[in-house]
mmCIF file of the N, C-alpha and C atoms, coordinates in Angstrom:
data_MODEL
# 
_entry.id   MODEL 
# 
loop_
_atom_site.group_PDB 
_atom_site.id 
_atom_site.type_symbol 
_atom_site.label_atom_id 
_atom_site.label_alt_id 
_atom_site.label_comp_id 
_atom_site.label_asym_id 
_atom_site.label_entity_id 
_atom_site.label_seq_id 
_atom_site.pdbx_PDB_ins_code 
_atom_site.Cartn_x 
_atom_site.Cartn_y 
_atom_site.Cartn_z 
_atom_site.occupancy 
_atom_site.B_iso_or_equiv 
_atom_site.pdbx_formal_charge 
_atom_site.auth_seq_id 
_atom_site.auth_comp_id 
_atom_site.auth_asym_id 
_atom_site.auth_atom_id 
_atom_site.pdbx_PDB_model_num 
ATOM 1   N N  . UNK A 1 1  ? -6.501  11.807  -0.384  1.00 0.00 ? 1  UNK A N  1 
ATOM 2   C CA . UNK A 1 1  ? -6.883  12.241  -1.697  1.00 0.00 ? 1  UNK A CA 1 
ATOM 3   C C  . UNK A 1 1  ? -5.643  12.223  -2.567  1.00 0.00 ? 1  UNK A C  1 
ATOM 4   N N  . UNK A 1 2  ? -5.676  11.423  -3.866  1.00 0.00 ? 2  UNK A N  1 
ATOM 5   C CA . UNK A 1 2  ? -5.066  11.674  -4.891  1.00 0.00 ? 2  UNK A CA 1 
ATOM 6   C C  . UNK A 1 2  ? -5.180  12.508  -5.989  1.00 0.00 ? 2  UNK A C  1 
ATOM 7   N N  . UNK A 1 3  ? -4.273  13.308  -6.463  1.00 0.00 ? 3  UNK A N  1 
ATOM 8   C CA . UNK A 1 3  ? -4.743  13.868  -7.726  1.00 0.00 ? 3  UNK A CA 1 
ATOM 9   C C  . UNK A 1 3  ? -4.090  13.276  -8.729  1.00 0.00 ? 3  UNK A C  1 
ATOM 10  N N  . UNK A 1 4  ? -4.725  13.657  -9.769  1.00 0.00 ? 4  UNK A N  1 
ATOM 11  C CA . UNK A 1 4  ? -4.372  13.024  -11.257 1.00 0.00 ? 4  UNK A CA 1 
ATOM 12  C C  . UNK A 1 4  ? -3.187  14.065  -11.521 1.00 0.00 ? 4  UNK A C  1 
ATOM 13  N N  . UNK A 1 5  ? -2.148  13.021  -12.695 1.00 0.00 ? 5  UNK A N  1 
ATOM 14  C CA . UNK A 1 5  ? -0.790  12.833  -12.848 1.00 0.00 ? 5  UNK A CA 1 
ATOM 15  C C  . UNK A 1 5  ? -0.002  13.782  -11.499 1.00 0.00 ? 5  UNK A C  1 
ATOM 16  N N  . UNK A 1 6  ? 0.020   12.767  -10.852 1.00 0.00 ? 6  UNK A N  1 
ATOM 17  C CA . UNK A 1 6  ? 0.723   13.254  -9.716  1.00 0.00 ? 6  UNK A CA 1 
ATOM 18  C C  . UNK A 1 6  ? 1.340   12.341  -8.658  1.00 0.00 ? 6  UNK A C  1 
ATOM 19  N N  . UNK A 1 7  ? 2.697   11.846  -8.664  1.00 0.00 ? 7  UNK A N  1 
ATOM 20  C CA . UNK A 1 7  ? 2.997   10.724  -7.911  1.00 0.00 ? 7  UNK A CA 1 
ATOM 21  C C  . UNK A 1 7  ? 2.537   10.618  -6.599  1.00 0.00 ? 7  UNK A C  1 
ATOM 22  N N  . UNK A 1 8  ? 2.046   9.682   -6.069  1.00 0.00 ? 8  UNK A N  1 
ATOM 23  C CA . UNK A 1 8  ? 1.957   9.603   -4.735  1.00 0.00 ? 8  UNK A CA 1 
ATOM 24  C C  . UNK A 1 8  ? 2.362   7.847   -4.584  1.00 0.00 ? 8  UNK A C  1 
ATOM 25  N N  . UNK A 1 9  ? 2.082   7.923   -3.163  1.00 0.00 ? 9  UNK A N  1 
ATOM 26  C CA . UNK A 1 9  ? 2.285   6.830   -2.293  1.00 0.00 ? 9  UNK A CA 1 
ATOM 27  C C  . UNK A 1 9  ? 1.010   6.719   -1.394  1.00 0.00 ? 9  UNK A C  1 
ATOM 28  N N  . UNK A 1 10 ? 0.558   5.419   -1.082  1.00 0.00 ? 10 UNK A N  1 
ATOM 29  C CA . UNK A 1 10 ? -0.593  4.747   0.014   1.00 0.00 ? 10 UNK A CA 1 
ATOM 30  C C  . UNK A 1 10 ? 0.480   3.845   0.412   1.00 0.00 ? 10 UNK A C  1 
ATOM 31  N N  . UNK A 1 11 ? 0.446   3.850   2.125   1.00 0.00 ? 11 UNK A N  1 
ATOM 32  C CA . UNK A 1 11 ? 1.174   3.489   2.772   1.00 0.00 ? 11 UNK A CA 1 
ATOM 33  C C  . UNK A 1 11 ? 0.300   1.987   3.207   1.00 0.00 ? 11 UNK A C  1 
ATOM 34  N N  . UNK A 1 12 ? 0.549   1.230   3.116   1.00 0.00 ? 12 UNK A N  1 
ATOM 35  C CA . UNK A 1 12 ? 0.001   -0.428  3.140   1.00 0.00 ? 12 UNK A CA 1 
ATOM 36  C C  . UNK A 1 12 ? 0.607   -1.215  4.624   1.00 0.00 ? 12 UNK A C  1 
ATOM 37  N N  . UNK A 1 13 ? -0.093  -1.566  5.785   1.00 0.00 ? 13 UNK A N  1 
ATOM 38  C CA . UNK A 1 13 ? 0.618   -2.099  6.819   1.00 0.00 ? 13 UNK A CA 1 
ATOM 39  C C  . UNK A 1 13 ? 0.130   -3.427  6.984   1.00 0.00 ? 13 UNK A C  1 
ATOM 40  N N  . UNK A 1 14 ? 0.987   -4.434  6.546   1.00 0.00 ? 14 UNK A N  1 
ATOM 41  C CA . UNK A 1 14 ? 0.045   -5.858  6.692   1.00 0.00 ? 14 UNK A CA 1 
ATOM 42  C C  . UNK A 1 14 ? 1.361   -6.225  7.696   1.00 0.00 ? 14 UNK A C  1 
ATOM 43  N N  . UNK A 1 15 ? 1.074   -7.854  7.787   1.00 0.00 ? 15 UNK A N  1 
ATOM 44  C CA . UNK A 1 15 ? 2.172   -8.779  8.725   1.00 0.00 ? 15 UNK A CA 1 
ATOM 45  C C  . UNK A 1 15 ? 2.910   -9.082  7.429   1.00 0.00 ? 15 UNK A C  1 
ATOM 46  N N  . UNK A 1 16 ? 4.736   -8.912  8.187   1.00 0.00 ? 16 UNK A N  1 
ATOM 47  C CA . UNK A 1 16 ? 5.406   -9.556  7.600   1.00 0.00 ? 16 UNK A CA 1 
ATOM 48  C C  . UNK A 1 16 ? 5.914   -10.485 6.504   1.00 0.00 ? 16 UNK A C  1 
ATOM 49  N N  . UNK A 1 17 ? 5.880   -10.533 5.247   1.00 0.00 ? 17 UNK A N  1 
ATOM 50  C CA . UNK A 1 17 ? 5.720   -11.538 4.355   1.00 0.00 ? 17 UNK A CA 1 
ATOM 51  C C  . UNK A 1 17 ? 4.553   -11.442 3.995   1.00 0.00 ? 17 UNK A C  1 
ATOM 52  N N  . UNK A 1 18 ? 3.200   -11.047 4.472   1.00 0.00 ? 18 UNK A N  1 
ATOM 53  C CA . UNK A 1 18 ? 2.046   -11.326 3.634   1.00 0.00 ? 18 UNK A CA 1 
ATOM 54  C C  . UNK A 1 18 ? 1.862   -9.946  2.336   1.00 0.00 ? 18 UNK A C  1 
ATOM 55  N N  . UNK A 1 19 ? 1.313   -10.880 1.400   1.00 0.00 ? 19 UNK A N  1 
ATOM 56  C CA . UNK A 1 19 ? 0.693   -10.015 0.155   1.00 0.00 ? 19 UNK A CA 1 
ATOM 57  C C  . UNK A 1 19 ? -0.766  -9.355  0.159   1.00 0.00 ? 19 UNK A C  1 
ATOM 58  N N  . UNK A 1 20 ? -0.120  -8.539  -0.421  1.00 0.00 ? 20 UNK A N  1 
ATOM 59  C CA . UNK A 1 20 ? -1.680  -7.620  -0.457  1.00 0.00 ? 20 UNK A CA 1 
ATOM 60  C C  . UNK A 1 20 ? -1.957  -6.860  -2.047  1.00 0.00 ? 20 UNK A C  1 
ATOM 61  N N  . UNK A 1 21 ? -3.392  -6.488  -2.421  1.00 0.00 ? 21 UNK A N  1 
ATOM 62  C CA . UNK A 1 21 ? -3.688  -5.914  -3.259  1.00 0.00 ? 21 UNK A CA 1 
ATOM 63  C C  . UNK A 1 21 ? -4.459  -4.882  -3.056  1.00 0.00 ? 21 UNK A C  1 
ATOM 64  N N  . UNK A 1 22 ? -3.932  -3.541  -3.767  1.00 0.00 ? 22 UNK A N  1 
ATOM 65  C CA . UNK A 1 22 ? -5.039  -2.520  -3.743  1.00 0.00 ? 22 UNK A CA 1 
ATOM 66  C C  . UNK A 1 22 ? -5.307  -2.016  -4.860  1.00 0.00 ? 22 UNK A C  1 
ATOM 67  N N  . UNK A 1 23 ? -6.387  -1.412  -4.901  1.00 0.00 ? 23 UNK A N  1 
ATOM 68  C CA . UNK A 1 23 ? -6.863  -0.655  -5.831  1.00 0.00 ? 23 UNK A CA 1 
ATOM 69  C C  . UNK A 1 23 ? -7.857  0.655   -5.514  1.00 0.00 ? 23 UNK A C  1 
ATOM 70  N N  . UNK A 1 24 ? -7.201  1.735   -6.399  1.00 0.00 ? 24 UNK A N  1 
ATOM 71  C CA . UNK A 1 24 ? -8.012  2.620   -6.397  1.00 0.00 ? 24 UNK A CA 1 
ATOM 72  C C  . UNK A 1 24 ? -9.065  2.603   -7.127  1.00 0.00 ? 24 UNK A C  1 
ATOM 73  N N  . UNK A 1 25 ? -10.109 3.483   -6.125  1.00 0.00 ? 25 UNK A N  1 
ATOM 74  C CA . UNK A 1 25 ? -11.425 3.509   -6.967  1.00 0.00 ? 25 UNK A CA 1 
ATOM 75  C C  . UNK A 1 25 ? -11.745 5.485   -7.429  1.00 0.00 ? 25 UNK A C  1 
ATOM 76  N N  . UNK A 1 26 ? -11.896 5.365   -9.097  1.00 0.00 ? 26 UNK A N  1 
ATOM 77  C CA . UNK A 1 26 ? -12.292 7.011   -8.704  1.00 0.00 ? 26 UNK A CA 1 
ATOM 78  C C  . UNK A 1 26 ? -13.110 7.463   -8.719  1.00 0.00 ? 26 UNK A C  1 
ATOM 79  N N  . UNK A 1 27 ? -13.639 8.704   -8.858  1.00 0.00 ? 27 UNK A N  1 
ATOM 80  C CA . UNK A 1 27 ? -14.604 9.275   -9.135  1.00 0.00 ? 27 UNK A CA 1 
ATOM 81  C C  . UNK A 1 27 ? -15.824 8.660   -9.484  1.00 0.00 ? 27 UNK A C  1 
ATOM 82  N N  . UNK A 1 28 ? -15.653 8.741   -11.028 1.00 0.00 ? 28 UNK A N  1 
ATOM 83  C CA . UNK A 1 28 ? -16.574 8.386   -11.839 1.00 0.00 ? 28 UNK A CA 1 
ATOM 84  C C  . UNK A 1 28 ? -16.810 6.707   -11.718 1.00 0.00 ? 28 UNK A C  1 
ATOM 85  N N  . UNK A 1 29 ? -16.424 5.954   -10.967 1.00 0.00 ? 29 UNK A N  1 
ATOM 86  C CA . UNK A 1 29 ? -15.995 4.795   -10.739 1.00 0.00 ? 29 UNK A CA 1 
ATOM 87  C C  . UNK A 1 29 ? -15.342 3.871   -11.465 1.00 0.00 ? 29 UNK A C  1 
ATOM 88  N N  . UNK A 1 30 ? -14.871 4.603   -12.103 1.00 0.00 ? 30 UNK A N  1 
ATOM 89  C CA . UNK A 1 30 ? -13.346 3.723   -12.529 1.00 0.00 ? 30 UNK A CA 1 
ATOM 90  C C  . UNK A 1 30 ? -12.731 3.019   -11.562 1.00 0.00 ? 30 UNK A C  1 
ATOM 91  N N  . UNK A 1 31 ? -11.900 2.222   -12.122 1.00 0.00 ? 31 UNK A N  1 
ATOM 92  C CA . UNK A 1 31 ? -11.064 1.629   -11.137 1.00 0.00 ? 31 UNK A CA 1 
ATOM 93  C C  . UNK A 1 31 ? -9.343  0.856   -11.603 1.00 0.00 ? 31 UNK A C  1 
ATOM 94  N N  . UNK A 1 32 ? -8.689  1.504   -11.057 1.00 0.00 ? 32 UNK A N  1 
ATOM 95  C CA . UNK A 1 32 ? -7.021  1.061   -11.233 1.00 0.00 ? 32 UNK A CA 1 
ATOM 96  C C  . UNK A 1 32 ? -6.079  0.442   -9.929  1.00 0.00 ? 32 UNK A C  1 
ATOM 97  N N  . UNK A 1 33 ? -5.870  -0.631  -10.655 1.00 0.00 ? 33 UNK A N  1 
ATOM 98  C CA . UNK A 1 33 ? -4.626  -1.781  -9.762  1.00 0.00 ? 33 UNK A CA 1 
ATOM 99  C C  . UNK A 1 33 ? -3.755  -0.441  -9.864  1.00 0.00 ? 33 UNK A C  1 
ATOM 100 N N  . UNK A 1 34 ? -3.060  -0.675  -8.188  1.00 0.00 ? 34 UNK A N  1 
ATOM 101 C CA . UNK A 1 34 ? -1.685  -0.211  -7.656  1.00 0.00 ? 34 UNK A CA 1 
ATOM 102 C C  . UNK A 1 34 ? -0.749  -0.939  -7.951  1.00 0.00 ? 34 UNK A C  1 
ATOM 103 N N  . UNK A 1 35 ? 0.606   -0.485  -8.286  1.00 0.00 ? 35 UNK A N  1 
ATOM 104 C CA . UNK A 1 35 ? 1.926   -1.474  -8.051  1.00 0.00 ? 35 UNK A CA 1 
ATOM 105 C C  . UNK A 1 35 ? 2.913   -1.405  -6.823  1.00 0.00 ? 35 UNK A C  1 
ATOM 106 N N  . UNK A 1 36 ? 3.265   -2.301  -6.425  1.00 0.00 ? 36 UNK A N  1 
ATOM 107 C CA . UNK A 1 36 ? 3.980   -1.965  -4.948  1.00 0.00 ? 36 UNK A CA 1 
ATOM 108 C C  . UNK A 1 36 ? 5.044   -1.543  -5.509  1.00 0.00 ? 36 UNK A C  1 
ATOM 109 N N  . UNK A 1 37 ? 5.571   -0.617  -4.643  1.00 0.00 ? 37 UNK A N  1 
ATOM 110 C CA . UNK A 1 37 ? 7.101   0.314   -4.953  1.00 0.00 ? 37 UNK A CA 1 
ATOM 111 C C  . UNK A 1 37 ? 8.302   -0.997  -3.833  1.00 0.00 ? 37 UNK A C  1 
ATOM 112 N N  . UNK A 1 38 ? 9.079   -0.400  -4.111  1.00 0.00 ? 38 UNK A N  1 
ATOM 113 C CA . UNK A 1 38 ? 9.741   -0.828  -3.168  1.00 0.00 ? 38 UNK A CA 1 
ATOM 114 C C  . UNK A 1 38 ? 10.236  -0.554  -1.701  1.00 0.00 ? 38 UNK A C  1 
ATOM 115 N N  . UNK A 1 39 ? 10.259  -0.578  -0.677  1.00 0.00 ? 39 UNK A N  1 
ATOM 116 C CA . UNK A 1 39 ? 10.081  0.015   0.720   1.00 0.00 ? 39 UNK A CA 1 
ATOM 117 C C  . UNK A 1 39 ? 10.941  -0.728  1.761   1.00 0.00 ? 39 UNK A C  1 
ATOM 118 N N  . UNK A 1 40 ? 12.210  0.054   1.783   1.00 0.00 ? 40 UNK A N  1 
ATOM 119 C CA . UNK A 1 40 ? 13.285  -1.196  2.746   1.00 0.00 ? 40 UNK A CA 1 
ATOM 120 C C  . UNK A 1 40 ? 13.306  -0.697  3.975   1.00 0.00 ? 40 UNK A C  1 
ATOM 121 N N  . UNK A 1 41 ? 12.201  -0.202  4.834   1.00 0.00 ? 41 UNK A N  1 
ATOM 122 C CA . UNK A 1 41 ? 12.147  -0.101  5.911   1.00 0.00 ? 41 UNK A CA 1 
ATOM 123 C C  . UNK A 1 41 ? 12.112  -1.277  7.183   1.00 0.00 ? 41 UNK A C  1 
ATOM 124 N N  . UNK A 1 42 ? 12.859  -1.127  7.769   1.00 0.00 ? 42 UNK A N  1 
ATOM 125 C CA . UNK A 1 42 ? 12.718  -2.921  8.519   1.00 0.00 ? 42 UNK A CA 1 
ATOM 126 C C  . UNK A 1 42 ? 11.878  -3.024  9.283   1.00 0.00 ? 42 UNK A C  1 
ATOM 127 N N  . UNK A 1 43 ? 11.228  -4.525  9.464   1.00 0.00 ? 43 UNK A N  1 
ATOM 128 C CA . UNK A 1 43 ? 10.379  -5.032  9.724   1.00 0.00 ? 43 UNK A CA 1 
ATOM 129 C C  . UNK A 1 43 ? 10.587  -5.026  11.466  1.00 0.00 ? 43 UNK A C  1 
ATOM 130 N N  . UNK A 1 44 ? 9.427   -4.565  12.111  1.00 0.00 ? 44 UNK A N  1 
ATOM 131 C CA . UNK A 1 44 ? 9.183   -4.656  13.821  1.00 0.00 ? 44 UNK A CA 1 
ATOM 132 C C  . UNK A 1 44 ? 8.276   -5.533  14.022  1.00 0.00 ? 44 UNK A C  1 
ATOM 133 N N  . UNK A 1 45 ? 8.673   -5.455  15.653  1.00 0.00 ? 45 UNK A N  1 
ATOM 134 C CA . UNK A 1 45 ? 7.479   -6.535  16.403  1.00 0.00 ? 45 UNK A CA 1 
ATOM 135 C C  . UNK A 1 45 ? 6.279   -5.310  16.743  1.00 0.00 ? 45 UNK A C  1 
ATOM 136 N N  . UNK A 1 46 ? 5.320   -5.699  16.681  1.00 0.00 ? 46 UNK A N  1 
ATOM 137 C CA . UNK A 1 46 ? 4.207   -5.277  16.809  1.00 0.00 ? 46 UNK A CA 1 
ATOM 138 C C  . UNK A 1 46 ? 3.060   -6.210  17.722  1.00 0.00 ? 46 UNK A C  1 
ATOM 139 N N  . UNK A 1 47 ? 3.621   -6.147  19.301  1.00 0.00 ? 47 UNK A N  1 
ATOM 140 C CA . UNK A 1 47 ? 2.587   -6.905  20.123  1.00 0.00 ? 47 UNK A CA 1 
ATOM 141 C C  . UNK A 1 47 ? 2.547   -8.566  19.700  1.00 0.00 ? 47 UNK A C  1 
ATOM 142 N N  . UNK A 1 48 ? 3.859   -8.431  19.060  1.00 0.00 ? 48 UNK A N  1 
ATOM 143 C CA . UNK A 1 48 ? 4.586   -9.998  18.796  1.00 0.00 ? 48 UNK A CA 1 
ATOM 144 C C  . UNK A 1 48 ? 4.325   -10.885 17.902  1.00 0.00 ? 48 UNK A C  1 
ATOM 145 N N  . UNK A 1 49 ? 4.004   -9.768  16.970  1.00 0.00 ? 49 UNK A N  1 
ATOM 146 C CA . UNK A 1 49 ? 3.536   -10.379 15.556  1.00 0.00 ? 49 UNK A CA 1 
ATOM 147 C C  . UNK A 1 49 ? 4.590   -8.678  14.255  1.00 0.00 ? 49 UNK A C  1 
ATOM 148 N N  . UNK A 1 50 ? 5.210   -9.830  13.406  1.00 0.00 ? 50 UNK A N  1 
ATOM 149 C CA . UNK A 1 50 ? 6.037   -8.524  12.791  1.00 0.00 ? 50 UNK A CA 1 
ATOM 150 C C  . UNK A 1 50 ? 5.956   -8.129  11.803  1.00 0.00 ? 50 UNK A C  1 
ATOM 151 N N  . UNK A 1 51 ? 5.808   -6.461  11.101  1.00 0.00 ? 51 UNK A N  1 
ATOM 152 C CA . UNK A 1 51 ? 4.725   -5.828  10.178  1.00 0.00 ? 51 UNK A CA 1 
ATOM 153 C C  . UNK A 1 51 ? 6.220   -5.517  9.469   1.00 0.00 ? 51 UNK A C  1 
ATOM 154 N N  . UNK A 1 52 ? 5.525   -5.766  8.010   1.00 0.00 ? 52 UNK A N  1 
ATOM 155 C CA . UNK A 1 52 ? 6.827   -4.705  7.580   1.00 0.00 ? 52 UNK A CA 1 
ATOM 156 C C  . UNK A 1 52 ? 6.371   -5.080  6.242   1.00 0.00 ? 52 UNK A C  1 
# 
């Protein structure tokens, strides 16, 4: 759960290099594009495929 004006973060786990898009949906069904932050956590193997 998000609340309104209130920073948060959704944590996004794809493979390595790939792009992704999200969007929240609210309530009333609105709906708003996310922007990716930046996140320099390094990239692992994951059963030999690498997420980051």
């Amino acid at each position: 759960m998000l609340r309104e004006a209130r920073a948060s973060t959704v944590p996004v786990h794809v493979d390595h290099g790939t792009s992704v898009q999200v969007r929240l949906r609210w309530e009333d069904s609105g709906r708003r594009g996310l922007h990716q932050g930046e996140d320099h956590t390094p990239s692992y193997d994951l059963d030999g495929t690498f997420r980051g």
